[in-house]
N, C-alpha and C positions, 0 to 999 in steps of 0.2 A: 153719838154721831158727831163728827167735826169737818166742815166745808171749806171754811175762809182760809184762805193759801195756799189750798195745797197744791204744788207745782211740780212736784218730783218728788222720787222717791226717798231723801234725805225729809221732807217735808211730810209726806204719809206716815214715813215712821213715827215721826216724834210725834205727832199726833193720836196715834194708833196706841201710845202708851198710856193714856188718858180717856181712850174713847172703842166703843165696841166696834167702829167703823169711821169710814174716813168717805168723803163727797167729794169729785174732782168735776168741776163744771168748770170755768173759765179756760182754764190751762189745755184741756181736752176739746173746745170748740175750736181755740186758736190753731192748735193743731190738724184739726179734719178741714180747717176752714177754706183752704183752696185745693181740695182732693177735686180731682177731674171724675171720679166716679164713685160708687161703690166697692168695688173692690181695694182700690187706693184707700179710699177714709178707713174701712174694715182693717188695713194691714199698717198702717197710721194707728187705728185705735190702739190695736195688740202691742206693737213696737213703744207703743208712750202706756201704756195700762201692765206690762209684764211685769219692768222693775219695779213699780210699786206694788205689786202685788207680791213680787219676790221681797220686797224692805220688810213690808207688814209683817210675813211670814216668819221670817229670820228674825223678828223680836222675838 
């Protein structure tokens, strides 16, 4: 498991080569950080969580 930087999906991947998983905390708070609701933060999380989830993948 690897946490410290990763901020996008260039950054999960190369991580993701070395590690069963990958931790996105900072980069992921900044972005829900001024959602007016729930539904915004939820469609924020997906929109910043997809590509890296597609980077991981396509290793």
């Amino acid at each position: 498991m690897a946490g410290f930087g990763i901020k996008d999906a260039a950054s999960a991947a190369a991580m993701a080569v070395d590690a069963d998983g990958v931790v996105v905390g900072s980069a992921l708070v900044a972005t829900l950080a001024d959602a007016t609701g729930a539904d915004e933060a939820a469609a924020r999380a997906k929109a910043f969580l997809a590509p890296l989830r597609q980077a991981i993948d396509a290793r």
